[in-house]
C-alpha positions in Angstrom: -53.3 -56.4 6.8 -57.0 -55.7 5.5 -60.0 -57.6 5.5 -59.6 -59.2 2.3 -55.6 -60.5 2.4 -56.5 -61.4 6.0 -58.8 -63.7 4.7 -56.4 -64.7 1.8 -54.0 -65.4 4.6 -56.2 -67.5 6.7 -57.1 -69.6 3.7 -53.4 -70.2 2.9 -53.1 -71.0 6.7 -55.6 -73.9 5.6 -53.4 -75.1 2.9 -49.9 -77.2 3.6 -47.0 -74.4 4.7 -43.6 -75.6 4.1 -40.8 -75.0 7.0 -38.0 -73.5 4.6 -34.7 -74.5 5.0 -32.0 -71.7 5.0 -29.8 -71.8 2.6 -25.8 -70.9 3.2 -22.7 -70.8 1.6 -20.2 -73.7 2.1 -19.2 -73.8 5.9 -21.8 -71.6 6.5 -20.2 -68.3 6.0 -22.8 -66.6 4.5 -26.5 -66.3 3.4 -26.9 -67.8 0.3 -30.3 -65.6 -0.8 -29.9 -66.3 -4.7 -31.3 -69.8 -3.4 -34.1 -69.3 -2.0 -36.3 -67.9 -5.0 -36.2 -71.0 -7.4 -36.8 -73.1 -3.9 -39.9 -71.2 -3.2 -40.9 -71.8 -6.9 -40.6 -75.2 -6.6 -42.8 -75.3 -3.7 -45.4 -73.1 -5.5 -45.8 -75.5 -8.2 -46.1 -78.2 -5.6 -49.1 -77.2 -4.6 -47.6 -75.3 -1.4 -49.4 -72.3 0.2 -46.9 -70.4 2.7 -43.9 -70.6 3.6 -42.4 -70.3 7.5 -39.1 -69.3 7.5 -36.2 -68.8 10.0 -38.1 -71.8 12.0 -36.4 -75.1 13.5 -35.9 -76.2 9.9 -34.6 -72.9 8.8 -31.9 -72.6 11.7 -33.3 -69.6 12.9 -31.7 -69.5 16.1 -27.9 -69.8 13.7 -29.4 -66.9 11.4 -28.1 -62.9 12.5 -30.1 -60.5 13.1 -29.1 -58.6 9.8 -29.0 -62.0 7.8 -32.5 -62.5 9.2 -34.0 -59.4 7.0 -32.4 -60.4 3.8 -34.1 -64.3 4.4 -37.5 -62.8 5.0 -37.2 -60.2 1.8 -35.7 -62.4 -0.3 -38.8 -65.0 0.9 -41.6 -62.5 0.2 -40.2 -61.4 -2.8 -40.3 -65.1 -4.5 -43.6 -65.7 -2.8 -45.5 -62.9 -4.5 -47.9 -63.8 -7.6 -50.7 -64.4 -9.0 -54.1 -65.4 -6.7 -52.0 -63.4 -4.1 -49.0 -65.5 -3.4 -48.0 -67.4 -0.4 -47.9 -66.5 3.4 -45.0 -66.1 4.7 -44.7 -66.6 8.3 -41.1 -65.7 9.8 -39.9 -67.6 13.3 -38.7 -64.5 15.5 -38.0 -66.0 19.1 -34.5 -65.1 20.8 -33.1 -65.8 23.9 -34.1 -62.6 25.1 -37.2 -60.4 25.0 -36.0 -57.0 23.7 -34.5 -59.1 20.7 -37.3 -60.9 20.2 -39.6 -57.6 19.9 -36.7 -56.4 17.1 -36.8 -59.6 15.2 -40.6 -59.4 14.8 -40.8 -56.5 13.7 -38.1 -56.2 11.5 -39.6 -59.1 10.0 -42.9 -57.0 9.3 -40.5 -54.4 7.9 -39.3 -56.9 5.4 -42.4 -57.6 4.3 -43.6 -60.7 6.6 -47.4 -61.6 6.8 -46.7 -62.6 9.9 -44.2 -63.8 12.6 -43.6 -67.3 15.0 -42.9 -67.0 18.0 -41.7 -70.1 20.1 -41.8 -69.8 23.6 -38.4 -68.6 25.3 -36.8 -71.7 25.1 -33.9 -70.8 27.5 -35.8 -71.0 30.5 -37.5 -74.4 31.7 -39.1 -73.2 35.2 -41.5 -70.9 33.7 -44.8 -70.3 35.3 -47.9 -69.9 33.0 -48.6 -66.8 33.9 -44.9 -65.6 32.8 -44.8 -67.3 29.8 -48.2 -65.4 28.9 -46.8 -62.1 29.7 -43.7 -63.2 28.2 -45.5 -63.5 24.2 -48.2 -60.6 25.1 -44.9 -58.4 25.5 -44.1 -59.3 21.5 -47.7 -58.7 20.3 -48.3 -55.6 21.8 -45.1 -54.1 20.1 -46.4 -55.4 16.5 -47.6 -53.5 14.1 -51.1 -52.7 14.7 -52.1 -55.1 11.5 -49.3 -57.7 12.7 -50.4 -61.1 12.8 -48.8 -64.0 15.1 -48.7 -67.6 15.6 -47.6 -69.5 18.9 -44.9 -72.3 17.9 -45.0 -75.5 20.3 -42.0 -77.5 19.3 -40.8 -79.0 22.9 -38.9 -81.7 21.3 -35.9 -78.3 20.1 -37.6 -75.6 23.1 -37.4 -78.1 25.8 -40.7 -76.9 27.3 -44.3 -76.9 26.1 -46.6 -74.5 25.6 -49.5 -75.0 27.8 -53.4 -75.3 27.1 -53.8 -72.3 29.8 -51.1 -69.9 28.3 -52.8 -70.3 24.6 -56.2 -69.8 26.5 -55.1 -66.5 28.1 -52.8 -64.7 25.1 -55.8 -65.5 22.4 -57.7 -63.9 25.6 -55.7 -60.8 25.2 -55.5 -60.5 21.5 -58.1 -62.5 19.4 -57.1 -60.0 16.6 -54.1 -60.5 16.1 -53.2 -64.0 17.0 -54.2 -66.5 14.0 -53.1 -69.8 15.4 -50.1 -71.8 16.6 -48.1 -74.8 15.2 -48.1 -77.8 17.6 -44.9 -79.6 16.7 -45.4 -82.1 19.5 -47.2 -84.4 18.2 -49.5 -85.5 20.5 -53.2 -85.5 19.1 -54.7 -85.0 22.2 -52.7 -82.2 23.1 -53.8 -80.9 19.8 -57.6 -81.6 20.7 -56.7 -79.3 23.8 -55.6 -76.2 22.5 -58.5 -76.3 20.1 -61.2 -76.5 23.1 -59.6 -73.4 23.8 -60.6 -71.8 21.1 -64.2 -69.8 21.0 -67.0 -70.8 18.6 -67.6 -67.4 17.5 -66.6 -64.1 18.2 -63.2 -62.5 18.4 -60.4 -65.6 18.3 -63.2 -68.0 16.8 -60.7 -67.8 13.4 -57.9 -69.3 15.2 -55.7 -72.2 13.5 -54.6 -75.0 15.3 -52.3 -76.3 12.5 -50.7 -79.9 12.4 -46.8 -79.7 12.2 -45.2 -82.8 13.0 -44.1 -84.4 9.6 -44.4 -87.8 11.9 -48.2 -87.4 12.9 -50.2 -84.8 10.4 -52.5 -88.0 9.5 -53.6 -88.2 13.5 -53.5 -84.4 13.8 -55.8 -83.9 11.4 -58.1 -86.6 12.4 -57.6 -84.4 15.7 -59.6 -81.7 13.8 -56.2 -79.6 12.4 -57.0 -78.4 8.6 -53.7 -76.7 7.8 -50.3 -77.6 8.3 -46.6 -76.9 8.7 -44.4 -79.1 7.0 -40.1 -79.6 7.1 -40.4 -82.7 4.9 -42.4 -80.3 2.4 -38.7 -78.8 1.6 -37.9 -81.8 -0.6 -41.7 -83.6 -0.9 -44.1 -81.5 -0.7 -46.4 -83.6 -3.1 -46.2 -86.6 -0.6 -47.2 -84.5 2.4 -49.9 -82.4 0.7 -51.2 -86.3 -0.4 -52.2 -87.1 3.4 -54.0 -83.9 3.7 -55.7 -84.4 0.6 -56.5 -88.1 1.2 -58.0 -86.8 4.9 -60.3 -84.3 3.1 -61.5 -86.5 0.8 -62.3 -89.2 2.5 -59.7 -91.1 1.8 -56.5 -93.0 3.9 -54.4 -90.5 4.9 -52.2 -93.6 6.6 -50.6 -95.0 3.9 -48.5 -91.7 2.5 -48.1 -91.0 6.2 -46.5 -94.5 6.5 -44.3 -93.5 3.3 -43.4 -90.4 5.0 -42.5 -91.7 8.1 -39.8 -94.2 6.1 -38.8 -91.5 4.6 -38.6 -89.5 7.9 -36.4 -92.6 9.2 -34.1 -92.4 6.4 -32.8 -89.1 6.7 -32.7 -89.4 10.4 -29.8 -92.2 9.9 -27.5 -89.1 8.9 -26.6 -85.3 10.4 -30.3 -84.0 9.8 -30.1 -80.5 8.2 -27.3 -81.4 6.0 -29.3 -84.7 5.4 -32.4 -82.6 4.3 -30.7 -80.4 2.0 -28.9 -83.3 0.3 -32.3 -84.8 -0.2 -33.7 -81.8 -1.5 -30.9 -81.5 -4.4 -32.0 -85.1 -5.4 -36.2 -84.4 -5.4 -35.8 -80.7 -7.0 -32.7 -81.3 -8.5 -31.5 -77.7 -7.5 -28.0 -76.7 -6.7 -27.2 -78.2 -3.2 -27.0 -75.9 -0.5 -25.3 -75.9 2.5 -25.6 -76.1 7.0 -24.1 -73.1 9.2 -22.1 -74.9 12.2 -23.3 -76.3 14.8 -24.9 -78.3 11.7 -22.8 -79.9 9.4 -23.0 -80.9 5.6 -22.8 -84.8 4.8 -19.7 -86.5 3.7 -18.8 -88.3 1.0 -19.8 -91.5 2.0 -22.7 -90.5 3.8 -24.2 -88.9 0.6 -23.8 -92.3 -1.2 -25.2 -94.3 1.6 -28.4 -91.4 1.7 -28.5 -92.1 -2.5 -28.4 -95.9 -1.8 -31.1 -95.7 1.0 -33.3 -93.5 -1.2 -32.8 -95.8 -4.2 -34.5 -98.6 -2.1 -36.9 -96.4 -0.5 -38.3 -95.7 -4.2 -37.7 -98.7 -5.4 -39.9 -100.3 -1.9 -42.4 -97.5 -3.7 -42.7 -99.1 -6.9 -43.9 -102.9 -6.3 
């Protein structure tokens, strides 16, 4: 990646990212890749700057290794265009390391602008030091113009990444890690990893990105610019709002408190399948479908997410 679309990538890194869902066939049999272009192009026009796919909203961990390639080309191929496209940032952890390495790179190979990597999430009692090594092993095989961002999502990894383990692997490679996307919420957790980053020098470009869809109004407060966004699937204009309202000047609160309703909503259902049957009603794209151990919604859970989402606009309104 040269100097000027590393740039371009930073500055999309400052812009709102949505977390992709993937899309597959009904019961989950199969990629569905013809999907994912008109998707992307709905984001585009709403004002979205990446895109990171294969994450916890993508069901990476559900999503084969070959599957994986066609997701990430079929991603960058959508996200290409004019003012040089969107990011695209592809989630690459596995249970183990060796498939982690092949994930990443294969990734680059399919035309990634850089890869996610959550910490390995099968193993809880993991020293600092370990967990270091562990994410310095997938760097150093990247390309040598790879780029990486640390993923903290302890709510699905079951273990956080610590202040001292971002410290010591932006240590190691200030090129070639941009920044990480603290899912956990906390903001002063957030403030944390960002007094770990240098004022100026090599690593002084690191992102600290806000991506909890519950608390990007207190991250960014915290000092995030960019951020990572599920709820961006189906409305992205209502997330990019509080970022907007926060660098303006304005109240972020309010569309975070609309957000957040909105957030409750869908979390009254099976949450993938609940996403993607909001996302047919906001884009009004074909409906797409969950890979077990997800499920789709049923009948009647479909009317009750309409009927709930009919008051939730209607709430809007007055």
């Amino acid at each position: 990646m040269g100097g000027e679309s590393m740039a371009l990538a930073y500055e999309r890194l400052d812009g709102l990212m949505a977390a992709q869902v993937t899309p597959f066939t009904e019961g989950g049999r199969d990629v569905d890749v013809d999907w994912i272009g008109p998707h992307v192009e709905f984001l585009r026009t709403m004002g979205i700057t990446g895109i990171l796919t294969l994450g916890t909203n993508g069901e990476g961990p559900s999503v084969g290794m070959d599957e994986r390639r066609r997701v990430v080309e079929a991603v960058k191929q959508a996200s290409r265009g004019i003012g040089g496209g969107l990011v695209v940032v592809a989630g690459a952890t596995c249970p183990s390391l060796p498939d982690t390495i092949r994930a990443a790179n294969e990734a680059f190979d399919a035309g990634a602008d850089a890869v996610a990597l959550l910490p390995p999430f099968f193993f809880k009692n993991v020293d600092a030091r370990g967990m270091a090594d562990w994410f310095s092993a997938v760097i150093e095989s990247l390309p040598a113009d790879g780029r990486a961002l640390l993923y903290n999502m302890p709510a699905q990894a079951g273990i956080d990444i610590p202040d001292e383990v971002l410290a010591a692997v932006l240590r190691r490679h200030p090129e070639q890690l941009m920044g990480i996307k603290d899912s956990g919420g906390d903001a002063e957790r957030t403030k944390r990893y960002m007094a770990q980053v240098p004022a100026e020098g090599p690593g002084s470009e690191f992102r600290v990105m806000a991506g909890s869809d519950a608390a990007h109004a207190p991250l960014y407060r915290a000092g995030c610019v960019g951020g990572v966004s599920g709820m961006a699937n189906a409305v992205p204009a209502l997330v990019k709002t509080i970022q907007f309202a926060h660098r303006e000047g304005g109240e972020p609160q309010r569309p975070q408190d609309q957000l957040n309703e909105l957030h409750a909503i869908l979390n009254l259902f099976p949450r993938v399948g609940a996403m993607k049957q909001l996302i047919n009603i906001t884009s009004g794209l074909p409906l797409t479908h969950t890979r077990p151990p997800y499920r789709d919604l049923e009948p009647h859970e479909v009317t009750a997410l309409e009927e709930a989402m009919g008051q939730y606009l209607l709430g809007e309104a007055v």
